[in-house]
N, C-alpha and C positions, 0 to 999 in steps of 0.2 A: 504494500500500500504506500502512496507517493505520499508525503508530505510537506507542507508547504513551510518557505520559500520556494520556490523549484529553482533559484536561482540567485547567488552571491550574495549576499546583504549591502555588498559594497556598488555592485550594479543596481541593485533598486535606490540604496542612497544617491547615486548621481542621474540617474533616472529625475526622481521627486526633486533635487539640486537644478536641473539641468543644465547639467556639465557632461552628460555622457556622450559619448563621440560618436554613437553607432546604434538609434534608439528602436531602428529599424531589426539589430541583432535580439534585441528585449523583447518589445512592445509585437504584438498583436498573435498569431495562430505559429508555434513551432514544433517538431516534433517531441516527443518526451515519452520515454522508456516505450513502452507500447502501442502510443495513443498518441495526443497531443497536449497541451499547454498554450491555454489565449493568453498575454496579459496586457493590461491596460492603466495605463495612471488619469485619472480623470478626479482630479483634486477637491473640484466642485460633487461629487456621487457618494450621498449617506449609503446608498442599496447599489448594487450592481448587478446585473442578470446579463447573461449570455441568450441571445435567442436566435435561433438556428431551427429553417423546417427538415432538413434534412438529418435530425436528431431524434431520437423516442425516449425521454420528452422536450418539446424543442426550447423549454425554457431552463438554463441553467443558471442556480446563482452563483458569484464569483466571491471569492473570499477574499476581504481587504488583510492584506499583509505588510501593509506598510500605513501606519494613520494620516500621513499625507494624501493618501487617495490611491495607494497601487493596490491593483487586485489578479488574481489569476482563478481559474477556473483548469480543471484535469479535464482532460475527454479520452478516456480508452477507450481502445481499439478503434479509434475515429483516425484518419488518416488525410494527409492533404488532398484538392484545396477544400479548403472548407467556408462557406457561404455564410455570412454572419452579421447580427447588427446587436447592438448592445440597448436593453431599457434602462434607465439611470433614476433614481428617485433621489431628488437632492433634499439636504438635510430641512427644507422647509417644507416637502410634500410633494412639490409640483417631481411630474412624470414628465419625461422625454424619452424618444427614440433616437439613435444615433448610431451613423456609420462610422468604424474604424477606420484612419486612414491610415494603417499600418496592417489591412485585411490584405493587402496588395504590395508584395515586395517590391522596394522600387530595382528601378530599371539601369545598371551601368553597362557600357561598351566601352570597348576601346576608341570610338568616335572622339576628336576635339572638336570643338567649334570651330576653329584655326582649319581647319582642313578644306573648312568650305570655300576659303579663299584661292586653295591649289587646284 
């Protein structure tokens, strides 16, 4: 059974800091032991839920592991990509839905901008 942190204490500190250099290596759907691992820092979120149709049941809640606002959620045997938007209940009641923009690894090449010039 996985226990949470799933990850550094020193990366979630620069995480919530934002000093970390790579929030894209943290933040959002990676794999983990079996399964996977969402995590999210969303500072402003008393409640966190994972909500996914492609799950039975498609609402998961996310455990705050850092009181700044980081949270993670486990999903075994669930495997990439996975389709995903977060419900957020902030600490005065109001509910929001919201997309992760970390649902979507960004994108590098070997491409510069300079090349468009040659």
């Amino acid at each position: 059974m996985a226990t949470f942190p799933t990850i550094h204490p020193d990366a979630i500190t620069a995480i919530v800091s934002g000093v970390h250099g790579a929030p894209f290596d943290v933040l959002g759907a990676h794999p983990y032991e079996a399964g996977l691992v969402v995590r999210a820092f969303l500072p402003q979120a008393a409640v966190l839920e994972l909500l996914t149709p492609t799950l039975d049941p498609p609402e998961r809640p996310m455990q705050r592991v850092h009181w700044d606002g980081f949270f993670e959620v486990i999903l075994p045997d669930v495997q990439l990509p996975l389709r995903y938007h977060f419900r957020l209940t902030t600490f005065g009641g109001e509910t929001h839905l919201l997309e992760d923009p970390y649902a979507v690894p960004p994108t590098h090449t070997d491409y510069h901008p300079n090349q468009m010039a040659e």
